[in-house]
Z-matrix of the N, CA and C atoms (Angstrom, degrees):
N
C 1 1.459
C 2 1.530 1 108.33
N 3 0.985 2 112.63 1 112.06
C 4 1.589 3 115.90 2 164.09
C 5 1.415 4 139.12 3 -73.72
N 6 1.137 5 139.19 4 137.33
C 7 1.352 6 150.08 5 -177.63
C 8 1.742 7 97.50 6 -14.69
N 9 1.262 8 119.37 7 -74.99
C 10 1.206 9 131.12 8 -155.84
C 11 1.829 10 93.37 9 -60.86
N 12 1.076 11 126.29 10 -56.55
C 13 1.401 12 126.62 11 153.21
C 14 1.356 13 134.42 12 -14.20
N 15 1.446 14 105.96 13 -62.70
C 16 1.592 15 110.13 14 164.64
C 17 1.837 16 112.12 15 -64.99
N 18 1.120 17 95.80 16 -54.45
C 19 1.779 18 86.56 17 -172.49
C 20 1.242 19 113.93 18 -67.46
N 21 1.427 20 140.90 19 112.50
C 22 1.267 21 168.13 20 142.65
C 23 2.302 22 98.91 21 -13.92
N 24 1.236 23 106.90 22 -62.51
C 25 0.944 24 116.49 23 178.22
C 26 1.286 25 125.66 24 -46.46
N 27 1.141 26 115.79 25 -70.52
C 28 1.867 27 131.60 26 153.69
C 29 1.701 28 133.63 27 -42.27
N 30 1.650 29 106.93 28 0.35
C 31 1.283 30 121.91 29 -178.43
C 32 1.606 31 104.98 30 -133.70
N 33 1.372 32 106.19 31 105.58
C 34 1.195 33 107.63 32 -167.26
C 35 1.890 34 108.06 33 -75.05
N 36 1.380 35 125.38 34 -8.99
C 37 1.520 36 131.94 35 -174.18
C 38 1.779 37 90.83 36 -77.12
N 39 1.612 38 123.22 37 -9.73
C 40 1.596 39 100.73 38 175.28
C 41 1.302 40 95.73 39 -113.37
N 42 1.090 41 157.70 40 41.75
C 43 1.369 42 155.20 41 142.32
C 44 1.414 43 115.67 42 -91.51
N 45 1.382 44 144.90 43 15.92
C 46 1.271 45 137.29 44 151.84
C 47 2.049 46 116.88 45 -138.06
N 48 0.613 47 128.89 46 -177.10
C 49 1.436 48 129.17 47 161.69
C 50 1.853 49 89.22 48 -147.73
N 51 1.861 50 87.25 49 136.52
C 52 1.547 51 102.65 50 -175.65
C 53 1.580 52 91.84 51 -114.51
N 54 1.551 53 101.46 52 138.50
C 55 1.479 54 120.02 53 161.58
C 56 1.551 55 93.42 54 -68.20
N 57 1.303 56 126.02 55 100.72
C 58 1.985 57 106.03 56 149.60
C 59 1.451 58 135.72 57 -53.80
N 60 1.343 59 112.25 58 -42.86
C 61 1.605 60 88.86 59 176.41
C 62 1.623 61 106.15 60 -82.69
N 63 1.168 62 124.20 61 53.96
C 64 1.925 63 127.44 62 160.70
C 65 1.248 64 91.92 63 -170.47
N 66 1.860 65 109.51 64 -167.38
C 67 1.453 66 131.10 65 -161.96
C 68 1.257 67 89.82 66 -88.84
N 69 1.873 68 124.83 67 -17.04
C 70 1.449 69 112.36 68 -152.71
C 71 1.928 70 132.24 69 -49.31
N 72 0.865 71 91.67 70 133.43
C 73 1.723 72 94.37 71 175.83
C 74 1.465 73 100.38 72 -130.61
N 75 1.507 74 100.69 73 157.13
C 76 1.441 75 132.18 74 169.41
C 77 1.642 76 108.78 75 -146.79
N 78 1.285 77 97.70 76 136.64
C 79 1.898 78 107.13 77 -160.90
C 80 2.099 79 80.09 78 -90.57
N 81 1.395 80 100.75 79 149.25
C 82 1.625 81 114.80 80 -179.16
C 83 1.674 82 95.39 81 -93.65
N 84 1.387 83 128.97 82 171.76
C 85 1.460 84 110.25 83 -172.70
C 86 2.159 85 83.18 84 -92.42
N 87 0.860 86 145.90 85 36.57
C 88 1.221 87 136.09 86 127.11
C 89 1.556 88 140.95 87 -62.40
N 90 1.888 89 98.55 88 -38.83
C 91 1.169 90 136.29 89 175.42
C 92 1.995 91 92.01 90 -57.28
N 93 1.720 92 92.82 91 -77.83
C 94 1.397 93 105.44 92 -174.64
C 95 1.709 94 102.36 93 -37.09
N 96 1.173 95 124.22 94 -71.15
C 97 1.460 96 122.66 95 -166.93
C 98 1.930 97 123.10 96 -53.55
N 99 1.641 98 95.97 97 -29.73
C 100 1.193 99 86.27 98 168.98
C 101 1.817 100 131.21 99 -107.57
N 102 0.969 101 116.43 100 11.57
C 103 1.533 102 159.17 101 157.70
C 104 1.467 103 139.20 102 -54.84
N 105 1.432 104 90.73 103 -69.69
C 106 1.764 105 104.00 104 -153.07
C 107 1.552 106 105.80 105 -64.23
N 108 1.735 107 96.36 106 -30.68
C 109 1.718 108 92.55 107 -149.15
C 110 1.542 109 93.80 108 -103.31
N 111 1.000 110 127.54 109 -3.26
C 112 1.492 111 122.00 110 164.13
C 113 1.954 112 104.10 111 -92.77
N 114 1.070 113 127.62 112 -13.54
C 115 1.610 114 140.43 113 178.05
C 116 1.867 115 92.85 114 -87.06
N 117 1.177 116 111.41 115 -63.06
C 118 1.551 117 104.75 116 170.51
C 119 1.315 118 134.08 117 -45.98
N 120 1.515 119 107.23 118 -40.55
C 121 1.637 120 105.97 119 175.71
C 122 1.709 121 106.34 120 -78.08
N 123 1.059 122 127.01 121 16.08
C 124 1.475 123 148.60 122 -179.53
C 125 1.386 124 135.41 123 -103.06
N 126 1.782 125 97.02 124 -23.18
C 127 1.153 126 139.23 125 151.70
C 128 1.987 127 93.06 126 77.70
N 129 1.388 128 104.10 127 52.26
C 130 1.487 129 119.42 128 162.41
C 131 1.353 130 117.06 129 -152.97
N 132 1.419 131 99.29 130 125.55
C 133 1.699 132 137.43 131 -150.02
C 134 1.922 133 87.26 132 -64.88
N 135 1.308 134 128.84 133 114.03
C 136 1.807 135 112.71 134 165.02
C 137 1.496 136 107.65 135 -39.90
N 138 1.694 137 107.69 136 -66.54
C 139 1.306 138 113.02 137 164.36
C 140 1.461 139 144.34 138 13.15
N 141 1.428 140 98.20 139 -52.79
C 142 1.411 141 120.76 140 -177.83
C 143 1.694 142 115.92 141 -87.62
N 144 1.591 143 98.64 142 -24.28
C 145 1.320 144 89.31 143 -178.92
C 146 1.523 145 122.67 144 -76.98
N 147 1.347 146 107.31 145 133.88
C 148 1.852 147 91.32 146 -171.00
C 149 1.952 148 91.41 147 -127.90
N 150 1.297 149 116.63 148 10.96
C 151 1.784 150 115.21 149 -174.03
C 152 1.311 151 111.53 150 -118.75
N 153 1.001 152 121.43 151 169.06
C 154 1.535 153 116.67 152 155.33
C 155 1.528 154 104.17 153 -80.08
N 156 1.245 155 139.71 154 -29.29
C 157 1.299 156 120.07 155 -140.00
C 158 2.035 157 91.51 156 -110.30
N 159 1.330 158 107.33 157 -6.31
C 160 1.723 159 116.62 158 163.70
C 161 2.032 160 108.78 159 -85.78
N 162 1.533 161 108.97 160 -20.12
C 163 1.622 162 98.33 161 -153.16
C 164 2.203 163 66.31 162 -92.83
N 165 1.536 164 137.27 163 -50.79
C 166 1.195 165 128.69 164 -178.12
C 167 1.452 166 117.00 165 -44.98
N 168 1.611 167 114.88 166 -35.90
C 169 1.288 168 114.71 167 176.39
C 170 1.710 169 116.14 168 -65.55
N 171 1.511 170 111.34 169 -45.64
C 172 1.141 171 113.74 170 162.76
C 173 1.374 172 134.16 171 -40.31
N 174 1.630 173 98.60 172 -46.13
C 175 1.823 174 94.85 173 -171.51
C 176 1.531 175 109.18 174 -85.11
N 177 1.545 176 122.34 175 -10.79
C 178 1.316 177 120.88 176 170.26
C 179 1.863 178 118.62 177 -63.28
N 180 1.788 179 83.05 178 -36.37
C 181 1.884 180 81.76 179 166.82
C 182 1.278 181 123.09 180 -79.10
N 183 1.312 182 111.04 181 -19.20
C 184 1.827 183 101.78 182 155.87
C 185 1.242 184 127.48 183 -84.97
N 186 1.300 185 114.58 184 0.67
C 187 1.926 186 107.95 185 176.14
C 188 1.528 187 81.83 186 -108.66
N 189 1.022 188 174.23 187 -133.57
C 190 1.490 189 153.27 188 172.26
C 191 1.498 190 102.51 189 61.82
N 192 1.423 191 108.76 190 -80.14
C 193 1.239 192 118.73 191 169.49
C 194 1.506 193 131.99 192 -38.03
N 195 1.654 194 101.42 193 -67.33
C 196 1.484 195 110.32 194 161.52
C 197 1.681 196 136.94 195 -60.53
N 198 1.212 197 89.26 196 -26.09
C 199 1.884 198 104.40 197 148.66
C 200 1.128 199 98.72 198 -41.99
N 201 1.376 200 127.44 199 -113.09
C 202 1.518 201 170.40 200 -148.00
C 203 1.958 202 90.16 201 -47.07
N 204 1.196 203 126.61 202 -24.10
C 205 1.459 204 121.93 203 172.32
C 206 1.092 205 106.59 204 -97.65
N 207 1.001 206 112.01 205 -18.23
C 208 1.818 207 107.73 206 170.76
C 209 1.843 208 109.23 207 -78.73
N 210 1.186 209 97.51 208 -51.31
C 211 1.843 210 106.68 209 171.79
C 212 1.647 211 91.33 210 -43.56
N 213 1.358 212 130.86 211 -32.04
C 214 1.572 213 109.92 212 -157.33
C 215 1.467 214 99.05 213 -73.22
N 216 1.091 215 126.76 214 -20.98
C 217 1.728 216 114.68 215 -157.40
C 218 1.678 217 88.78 216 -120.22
N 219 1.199 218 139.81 217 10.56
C 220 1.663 219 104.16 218 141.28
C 221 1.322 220 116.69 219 -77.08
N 222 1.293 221 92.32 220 133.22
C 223 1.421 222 134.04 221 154.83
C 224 1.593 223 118.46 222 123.23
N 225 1.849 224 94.75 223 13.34
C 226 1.560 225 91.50 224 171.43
C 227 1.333 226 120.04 225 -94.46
N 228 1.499 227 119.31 226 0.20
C 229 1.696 228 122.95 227 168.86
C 230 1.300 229 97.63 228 -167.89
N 231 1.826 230 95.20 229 136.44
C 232 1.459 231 101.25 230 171.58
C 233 1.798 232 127.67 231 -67.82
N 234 0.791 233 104.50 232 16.87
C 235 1.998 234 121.47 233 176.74
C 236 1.661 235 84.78 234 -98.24
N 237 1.157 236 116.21 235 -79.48
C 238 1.223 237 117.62 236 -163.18
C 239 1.710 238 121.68 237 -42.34
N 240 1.284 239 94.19 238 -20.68
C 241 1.740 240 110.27 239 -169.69
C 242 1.829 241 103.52 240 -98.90
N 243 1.224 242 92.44 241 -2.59
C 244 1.897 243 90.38 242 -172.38
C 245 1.413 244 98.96 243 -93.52
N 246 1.675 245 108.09 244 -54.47
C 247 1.332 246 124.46 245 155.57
C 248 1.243 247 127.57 246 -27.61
N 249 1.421 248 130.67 247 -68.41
C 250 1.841 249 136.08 248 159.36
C 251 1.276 250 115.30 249 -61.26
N 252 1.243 251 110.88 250 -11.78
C 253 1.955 252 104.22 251 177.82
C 254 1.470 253 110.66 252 -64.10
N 255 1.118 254 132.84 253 -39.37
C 256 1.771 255 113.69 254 179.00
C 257 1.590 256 104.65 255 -74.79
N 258 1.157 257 124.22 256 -24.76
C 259 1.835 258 108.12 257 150.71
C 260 0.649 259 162.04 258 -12.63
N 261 1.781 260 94.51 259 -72.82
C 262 1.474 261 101.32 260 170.43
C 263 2.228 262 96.56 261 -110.54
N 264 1.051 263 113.96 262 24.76
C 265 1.662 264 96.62 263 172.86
C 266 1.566 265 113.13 264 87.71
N 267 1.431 266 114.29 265 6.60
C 268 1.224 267 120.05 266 -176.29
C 269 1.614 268 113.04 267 -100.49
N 270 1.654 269 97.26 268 148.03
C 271 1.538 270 99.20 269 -164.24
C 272 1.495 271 103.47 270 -81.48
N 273 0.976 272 109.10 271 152.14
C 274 1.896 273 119.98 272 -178.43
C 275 1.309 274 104.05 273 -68.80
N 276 1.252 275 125.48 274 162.72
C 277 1.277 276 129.60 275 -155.06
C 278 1.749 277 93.79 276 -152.70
């Protein structure tokens, strides 16, 4: 068993249980713990999610998110900008 194995947190296949015959989901309190509070500052309740195709909509608005915070810090060091250049499509410098 490997590291990533034991921690519940770091394996995103133990943070939900899927109904198969429907979309149904239920977040595991792993799900909840590694989730909520980056979904909260996002200003969407875990709570609410009861689908797969609402908890996918969700995490697109947090990599959306994490995009758009990464866009915040080019141009405060050229390391940092060589680094985010295949990101956003920008030529290395």
């Amino acid at each position: 068993m490997t590291q990533r194995d034991s921690d519940p947190l770091s394996n995103p296949r133990r943070w939900y249980v899927a109904d198969v015959g429907s979309d149904r989901i239920r977040f595991t309190a792993a799900g909840r713990e590694a989730l909520a509070v980056e979904l909260a500052r996002a200003g969407i309740d875990l709570r609410q999610l009861r689908t797969r195709r609402q908890a996918l909509g969700a995490l697109e608005v947090l990599s959306a998110r994490s995009v758009d915070r990464l866009a915040s810090f080019r141009g405060q060091h050229p390391l940092l900008d060589e680094i985010l250049a295949p990101l956003f499509d920008d030529p290395t410098t």
